[in-house]
N, C-alpha and C positions, 0 to 999 in steps of 0.2 A: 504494500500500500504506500502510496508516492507521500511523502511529506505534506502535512497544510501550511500552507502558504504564507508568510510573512505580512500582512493586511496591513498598511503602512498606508492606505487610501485616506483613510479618515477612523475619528475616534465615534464614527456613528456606527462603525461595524462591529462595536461589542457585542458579546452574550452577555446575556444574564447570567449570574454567579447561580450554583447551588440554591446559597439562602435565598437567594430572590425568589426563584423557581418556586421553595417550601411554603414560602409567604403569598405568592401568588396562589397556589393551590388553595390556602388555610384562609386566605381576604375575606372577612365579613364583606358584605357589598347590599349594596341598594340603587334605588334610580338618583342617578345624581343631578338631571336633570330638576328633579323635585326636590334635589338636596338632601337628599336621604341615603345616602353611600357615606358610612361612618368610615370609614377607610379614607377615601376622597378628602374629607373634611379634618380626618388624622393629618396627613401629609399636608394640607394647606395650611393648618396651625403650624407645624413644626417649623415649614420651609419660613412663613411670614417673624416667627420667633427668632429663628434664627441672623433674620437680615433686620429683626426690629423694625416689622412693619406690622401695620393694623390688618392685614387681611390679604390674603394671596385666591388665586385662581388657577385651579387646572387645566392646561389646554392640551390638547395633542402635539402641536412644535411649536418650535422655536419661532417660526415665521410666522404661524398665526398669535404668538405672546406678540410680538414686535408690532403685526396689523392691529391687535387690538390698541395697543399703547396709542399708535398714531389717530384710530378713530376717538379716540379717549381725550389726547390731547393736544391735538392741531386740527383743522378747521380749514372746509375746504378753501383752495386758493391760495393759502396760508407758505410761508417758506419755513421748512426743516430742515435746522443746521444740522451736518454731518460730513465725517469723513470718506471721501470718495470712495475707498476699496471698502470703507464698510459694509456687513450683512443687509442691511435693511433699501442701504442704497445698489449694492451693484450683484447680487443672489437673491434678491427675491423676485424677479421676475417681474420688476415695473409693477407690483402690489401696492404699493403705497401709493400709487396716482387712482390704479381701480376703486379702490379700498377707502382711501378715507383724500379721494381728490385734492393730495397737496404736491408742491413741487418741491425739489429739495435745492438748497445750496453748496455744492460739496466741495471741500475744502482740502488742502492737499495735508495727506495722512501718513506718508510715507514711514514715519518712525511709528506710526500707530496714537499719535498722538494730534489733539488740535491745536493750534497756535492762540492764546486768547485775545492777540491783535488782529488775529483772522476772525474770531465770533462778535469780535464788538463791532468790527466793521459792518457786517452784515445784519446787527439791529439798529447801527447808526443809518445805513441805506436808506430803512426804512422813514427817513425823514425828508429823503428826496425820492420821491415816487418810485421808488422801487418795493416789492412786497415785502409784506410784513413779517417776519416768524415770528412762528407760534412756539417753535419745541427745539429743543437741542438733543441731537443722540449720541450718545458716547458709546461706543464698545469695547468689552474689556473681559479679557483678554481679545486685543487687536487682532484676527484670526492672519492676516495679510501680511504682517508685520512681526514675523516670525513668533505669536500668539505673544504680546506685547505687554504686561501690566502696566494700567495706571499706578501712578502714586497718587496719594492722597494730595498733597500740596498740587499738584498737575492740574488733579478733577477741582480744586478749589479756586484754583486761577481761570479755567474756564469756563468754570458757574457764574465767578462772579463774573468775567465777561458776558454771559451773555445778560444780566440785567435782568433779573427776576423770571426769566424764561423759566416754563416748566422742561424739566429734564428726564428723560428716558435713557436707560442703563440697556445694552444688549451684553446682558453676565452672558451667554451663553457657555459659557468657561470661566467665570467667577471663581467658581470654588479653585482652579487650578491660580487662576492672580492671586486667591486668598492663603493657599499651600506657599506659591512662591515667594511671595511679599513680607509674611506673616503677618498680613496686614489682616482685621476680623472682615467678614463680609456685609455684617454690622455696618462698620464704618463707611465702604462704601456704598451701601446702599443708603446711606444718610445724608449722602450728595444729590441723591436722586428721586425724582416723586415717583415713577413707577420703576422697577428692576425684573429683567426678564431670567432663566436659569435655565441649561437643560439637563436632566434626569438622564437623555438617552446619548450623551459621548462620554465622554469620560467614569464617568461615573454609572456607565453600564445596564440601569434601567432599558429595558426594553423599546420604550416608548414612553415619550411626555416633556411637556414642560412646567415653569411657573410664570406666572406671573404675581408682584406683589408690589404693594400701595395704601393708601388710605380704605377707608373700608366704604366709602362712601362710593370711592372710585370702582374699586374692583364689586359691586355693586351692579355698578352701571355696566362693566365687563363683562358680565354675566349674559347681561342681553346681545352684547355686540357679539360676544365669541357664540351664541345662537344665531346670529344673525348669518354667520359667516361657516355656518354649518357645524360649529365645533364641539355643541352640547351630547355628550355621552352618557348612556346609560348603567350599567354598574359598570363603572370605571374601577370602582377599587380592587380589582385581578392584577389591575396598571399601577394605583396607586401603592399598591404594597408595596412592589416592586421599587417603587418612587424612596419609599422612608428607608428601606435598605441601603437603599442610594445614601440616602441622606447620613444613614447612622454609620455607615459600616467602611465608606469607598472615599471619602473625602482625603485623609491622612494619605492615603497612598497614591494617590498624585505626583507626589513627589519622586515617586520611584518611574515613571512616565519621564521627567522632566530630565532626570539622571540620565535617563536611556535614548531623549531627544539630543542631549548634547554631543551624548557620541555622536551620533548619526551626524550633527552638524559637523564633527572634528573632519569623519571620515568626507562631507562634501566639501569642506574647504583644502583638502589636500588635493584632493581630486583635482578639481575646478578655481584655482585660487582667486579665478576673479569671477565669480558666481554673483557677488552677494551676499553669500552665505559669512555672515561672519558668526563662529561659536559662542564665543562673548556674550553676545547679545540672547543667546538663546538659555531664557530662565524656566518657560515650560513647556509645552510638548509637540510644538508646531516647527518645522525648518523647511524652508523654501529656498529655492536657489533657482538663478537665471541658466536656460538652456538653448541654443537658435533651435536646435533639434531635439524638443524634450521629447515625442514620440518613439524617440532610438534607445530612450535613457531607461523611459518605460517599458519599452520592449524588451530589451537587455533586461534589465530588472526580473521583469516578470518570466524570463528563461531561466533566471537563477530563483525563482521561486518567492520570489519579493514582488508583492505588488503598493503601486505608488498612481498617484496624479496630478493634475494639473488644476491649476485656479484661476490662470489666465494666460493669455498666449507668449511663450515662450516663458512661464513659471513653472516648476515641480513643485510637489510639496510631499511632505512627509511625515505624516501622524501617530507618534508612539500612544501606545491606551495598556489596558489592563490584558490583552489578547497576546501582545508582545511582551515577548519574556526576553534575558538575555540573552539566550541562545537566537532567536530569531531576530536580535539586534545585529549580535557578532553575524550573524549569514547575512544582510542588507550593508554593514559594512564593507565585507567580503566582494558583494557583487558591486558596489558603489566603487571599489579600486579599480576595478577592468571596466568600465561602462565605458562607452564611447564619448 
């Protein structure tokens, strides 16, 4: 039987752990539609506890936490500050124009971070007929920007830039900024009125996100994420799964982040002028420039590593809980002879 493959595509290709599995089988559940899935309602306490907010929302992804945010908190016509290669502006498939009819401003992101003389300008704009924003989105871990953490002082400099703007956090990798930073995730979500999270990279969950804010807000999420098809019925099989996540998978992140550095060592020897600088790489994302990255991946995936792309002539390389050392060391291996 031929070896499984080295999965370095993305940390969405987890399995679920064992205990997941036991607790999904064991899930008390109910209609959660009706609010009645004490599971569901487990998991959205915990996750909103944890970040020190009044009230979280279960959604099924990542992209419809982020749609709901914007129909929550921008208004159509409205301009949304954000960073160019962010999720919300350049993977979700022009959803935020369908979705909650705003236009964005996008800002160049390149370290993963905003400039706060870039976000003031674009409220000052607003005083010479250009439109107005309504929202600023941060995301954090930067996925583009070889999964990038804010620091506190950073996200503080560009709040206060934007001038009482309501702020939308895309954590979709939170917990991996909050392993590498040692910063609590508390904290950052205190920068922000709503914080998105998700259950199913890193952190192994099968399926799911969060969404968390005011309880007033996520209230009103409730309808929209119905609106937008997302209201499930006993969800808690998923949420179980979810608080395993939460209890058990957070700590070892860090053993990801160990495992993304090699993998950076190994492309910056390779490819000196990639991009790829290891340095920079604190948690479990490494990207590197290729003119022929389809060779790289092919090669790759003959030596039984598979890898991809995020934008034209980028790789990228996603350590998770599925990669162990051993299939670090074989991705190494095959990254020395790549073309």
């Amino acid at each position: 039987m031929p070896d499984r493959p080295v999965d370095l595509r993305s940390d969405t290709v987890t399995k679920p752990t064992e205990e997941m599995r036991r607790a999904m089988y064991m899930a008390e559940v109910g209609d959660d539609v009706y609010g009645e899935d004490p599971t569901v309602r487990r998991l959205e306490e915990v996750f909103a506890g944890r970040l020190s907010k009044e009230a979280a929302l279960f959604v099924p992804s990542g992209t419809m936490a982020n749609q709901i945010a914007l129909r929550l908190l921008a208004w159509p016509g409205s301009v949304v500050i954000a960073g160019r290669r962010q999720h919300v502006v350049a993977y979700e498939n022009g959803a935020g124009a369908r979705n909650a009819g705003v236009q964005f401003h996008s800002l160049p992101d390149d370290d993963g971070r905003l400039q706060p003389a870039d976000v003031a300008w674009v409220v000052a704009a607003a005083a010479h007929h250009m439109p107005r924003p309504s929202l600023l989105c941060i995301e954090n871990t930067h996925m583009p920007a070889d999964g990038a953490p804010w620091s506190l002082e950073g996200l503080d400099e560009v709040v206060v830039a934007a001038g009482g703007l309501a702020v939308h956090m895309d954590g979709a990798r939170l917990f991996n900024a909050s392993v590498a930073t040692g910063i609590d995730p508390g904290a950052y979500a205190d920068r922000a009125t709503t914080v998105m999270c998700c259950l199913s990279k890193g952190l192994c969950a099968p399926v799911g996100s969060l969404l968390a804010g005011p309880s007033d807000l996520m209230a009103e999420a409730r309808s929209v994420r119905s609106g937008l098809g997302g209201g499930m019925r006993q969800a808690g099989v998923l949420a179980a799964a979810g608080l395993v996540a939460l209890e058990s998978m957070v700590e070892r992140l860090a053993e990801d982040h160990d495992r993304a550095r090699l993998l950076a060592e190994a492309v910056g020897e390779r490819w000196p002028d990639a991009g790829c600088r290891p340095e920079r790489i604190v948690t479990n994302v490494v990207t590197f420039r290729h003119a022929a990255p389809g060779s790289v991946i092919d090669h790759l995936a003959g030596a039984g590593v598979l890898a991809g792309t995020i934008a034209p002539g980028v790789v990228r390389l996603v350590t998770h809980h599925d990669v162990d050392d051993q299939g670090v060391s074989r991705a190494v291996k095959a990254l020395a002879d790549a073309p």
